[in-house]
N, C-alpha and C positions, 0 to 999 in steps of 0.2 A: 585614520584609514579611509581611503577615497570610497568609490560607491564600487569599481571593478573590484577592489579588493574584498570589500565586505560577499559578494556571490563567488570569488574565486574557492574551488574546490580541491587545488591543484596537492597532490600528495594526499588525499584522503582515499578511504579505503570506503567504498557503500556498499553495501550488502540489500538486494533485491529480491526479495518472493515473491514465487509466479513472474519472472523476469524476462520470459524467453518469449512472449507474445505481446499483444493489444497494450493496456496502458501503463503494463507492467516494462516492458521493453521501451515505452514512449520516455516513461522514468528514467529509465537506466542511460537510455542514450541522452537526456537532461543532463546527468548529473556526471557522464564521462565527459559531456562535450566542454562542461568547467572544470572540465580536470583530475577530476575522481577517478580510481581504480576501481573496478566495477564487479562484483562477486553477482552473480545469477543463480536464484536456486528453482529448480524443476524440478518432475519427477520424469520428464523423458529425452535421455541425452541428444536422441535426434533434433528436438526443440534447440535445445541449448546448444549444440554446434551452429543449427543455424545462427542463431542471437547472436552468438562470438564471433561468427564471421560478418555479419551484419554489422556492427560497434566494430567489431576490427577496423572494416573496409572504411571507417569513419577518424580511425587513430584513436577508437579509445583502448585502453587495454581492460579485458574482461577476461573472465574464469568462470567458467559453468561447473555446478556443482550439482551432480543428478542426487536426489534426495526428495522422499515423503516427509513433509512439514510435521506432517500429523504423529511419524515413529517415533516412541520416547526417546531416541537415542539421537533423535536425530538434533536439536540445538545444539551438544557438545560435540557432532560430527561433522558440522557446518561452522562452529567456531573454530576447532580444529584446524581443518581443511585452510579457511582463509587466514589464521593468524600463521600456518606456516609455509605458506602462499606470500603474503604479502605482509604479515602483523596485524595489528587489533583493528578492529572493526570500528569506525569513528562514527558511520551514519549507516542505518539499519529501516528500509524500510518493509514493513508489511503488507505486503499486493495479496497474495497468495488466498484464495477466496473462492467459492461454489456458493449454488442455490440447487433449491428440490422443491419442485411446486407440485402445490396441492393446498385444498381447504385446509385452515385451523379446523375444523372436526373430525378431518379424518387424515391428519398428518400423524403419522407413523413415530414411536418411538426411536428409532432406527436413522428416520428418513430425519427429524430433529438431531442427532447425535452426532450424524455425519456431517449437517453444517457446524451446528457450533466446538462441536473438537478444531476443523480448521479454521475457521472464521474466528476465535476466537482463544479457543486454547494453547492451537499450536504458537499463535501470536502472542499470546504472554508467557510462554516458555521459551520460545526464542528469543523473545527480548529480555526474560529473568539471566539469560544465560550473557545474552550480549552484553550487559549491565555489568554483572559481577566479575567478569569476566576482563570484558576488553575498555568499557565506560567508567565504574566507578573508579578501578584502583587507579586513573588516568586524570581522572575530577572535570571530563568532557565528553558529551557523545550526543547525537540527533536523534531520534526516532522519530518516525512518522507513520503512523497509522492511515491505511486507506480503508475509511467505513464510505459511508454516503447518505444522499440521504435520504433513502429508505430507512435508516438508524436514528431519522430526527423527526419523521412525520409515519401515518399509515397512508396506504394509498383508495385512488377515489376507487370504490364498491365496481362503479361500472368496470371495472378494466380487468377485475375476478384476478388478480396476482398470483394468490396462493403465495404468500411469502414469506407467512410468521414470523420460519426461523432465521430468514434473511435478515427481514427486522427486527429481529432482539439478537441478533451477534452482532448486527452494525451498529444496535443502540449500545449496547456492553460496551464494546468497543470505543466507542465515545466516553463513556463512562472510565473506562479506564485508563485512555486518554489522562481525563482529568487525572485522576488517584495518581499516576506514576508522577504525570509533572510536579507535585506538591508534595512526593515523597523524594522526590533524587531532585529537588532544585539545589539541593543541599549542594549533592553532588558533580554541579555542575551540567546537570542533562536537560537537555529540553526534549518536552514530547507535546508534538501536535499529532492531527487528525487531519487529513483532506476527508471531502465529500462531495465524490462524484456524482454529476445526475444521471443524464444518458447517454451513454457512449456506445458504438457501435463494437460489438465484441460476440465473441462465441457463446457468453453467458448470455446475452442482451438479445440475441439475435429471433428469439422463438418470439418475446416479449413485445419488439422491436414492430415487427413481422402485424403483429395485431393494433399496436397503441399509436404509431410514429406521429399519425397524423393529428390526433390527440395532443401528444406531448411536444409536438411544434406547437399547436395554437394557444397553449398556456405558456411555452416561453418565452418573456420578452425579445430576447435577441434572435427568437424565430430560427433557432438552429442545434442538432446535437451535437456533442461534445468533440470535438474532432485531433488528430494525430498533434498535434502540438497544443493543444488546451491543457494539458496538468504538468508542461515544463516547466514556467514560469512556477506555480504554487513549489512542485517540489523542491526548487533549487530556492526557492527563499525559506523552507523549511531547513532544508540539510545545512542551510551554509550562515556566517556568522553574521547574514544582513536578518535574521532574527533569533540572535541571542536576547533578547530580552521581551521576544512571545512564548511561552508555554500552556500546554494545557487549552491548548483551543484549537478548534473544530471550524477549515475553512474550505467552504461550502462552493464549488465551481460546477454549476450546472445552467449557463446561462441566465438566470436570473427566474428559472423554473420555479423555484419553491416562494417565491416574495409575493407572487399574485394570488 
């Protein structure tokens, strides 16, 4: 198989959370432009009409699917949906993600639950569901987690984050990464992790607003992450030019964390 072959996505089906904006949308239009049919899931359809017309106006073919990641019902309503759409779900990734700052001592029961249900739960429910579902009985399927790397370091004191919960659903996250690849290699599944660093976005943006200057002078390549930086990772993720990586966590943030 030549090297265009190995990233060709062409007749796959991916399935995107949090799809319809920032690097979530940056993903989807990756992995339509080789090929892929492109499932979006958001909670607000006006989002997602834009996103579909946007990938449209590009020839890919997309389907927005308004839906809460976090409703119990929602992984079998979002398999549903695309498997009678288009059939099983071949590459599934995980965008879909919040933060809530405040000190560890005075972060909120509440204000914790509401990250880690979507950061973390609603993502191994939709992937238990894509698995059993559309991956295993098929003995092939992608998943790609987006933690970052707040999930693999704490952050420097001066810059007062407030991010606990942030970083312990990206660290799980990574964590569970692992666990799945080393339970479903059986099955033919590969599961990685991307780990963004700074990217400009409506989560990042309050964050952004106070550190930039900071977080350029510790990056080596002196720049944040920008609209075509996590093409390239997802498409070697989703597609068979890494059938033979699983279970690892790749780290794109300009060279941020290495100094």
């Amino acid at each position: 198989m030549g090297v265009a072959q190995l990233f060709d996505l062409t007749g796959k089906v991916a399935l995107v959370t949090g799809g319809s904006r920032g690097i979530g949308l940056q993903m989807a239009e990756a992995l339509g432009e080789m090929g892929a049919r492109v499932a979006l899931v958001a909670r607000k359809q006006a989002e997602l009409d834009a996103a579909c017309a946007h990938l449209g106006a590009r020839a890919i073919a997309c389907h927005g699917i308004a839906a809460d990641v976090t409703q119990p019902d929602a992984p079998a309503r979002i398999v549903d949906a695309i498997d009678a759409h288009w059939g099983p779900v071949d590459i599934l990734v995980n965008n879909a993600g919040t933060n809530w700052g405040a000190p560890a001592e005075d972060y909120t029961d509440d204000a914790w639950r509401k990250v880690m249900t979507l950061n973390l739960d609603a993502a191994f429910r939709l992937t238990r569901e894509a698995a059993r579902r559309a991956m295993i009985p098929r003995r092939t399927g992608k998943v790609v987690n987006i933690a970052s790397i707040s999930g693999m370091y704490g952050n420097p004191p001066a810059w007062q984050m407030g991010m606990i919960a942030y970083n312990a659903s990206k660290g799980a996250l990574i964590s569970m990464t692992r666990g799945l690849a080393a339970e479903w290699g059986r099955h033919g599944i590969n599961v990685n992790a991307i780990c963004p660093g700074f990217f400009p976005s409506k989560m990042s943006r309050a964050a952004l607003e106070r550190i930039e200057r900071d977080v350029l002078a510790m990056t080596p390549l002196g720049r944040l992450g920008g609209p075509e930086d996590l093409k390239g990772a997802v498409v070697f993720l989703a597609s068979e030019a890494s059938r033979h990586v699983t279970g690892q966590a790749l780290v794109v943030d300009g060279g941020c964390t290495v100094v």
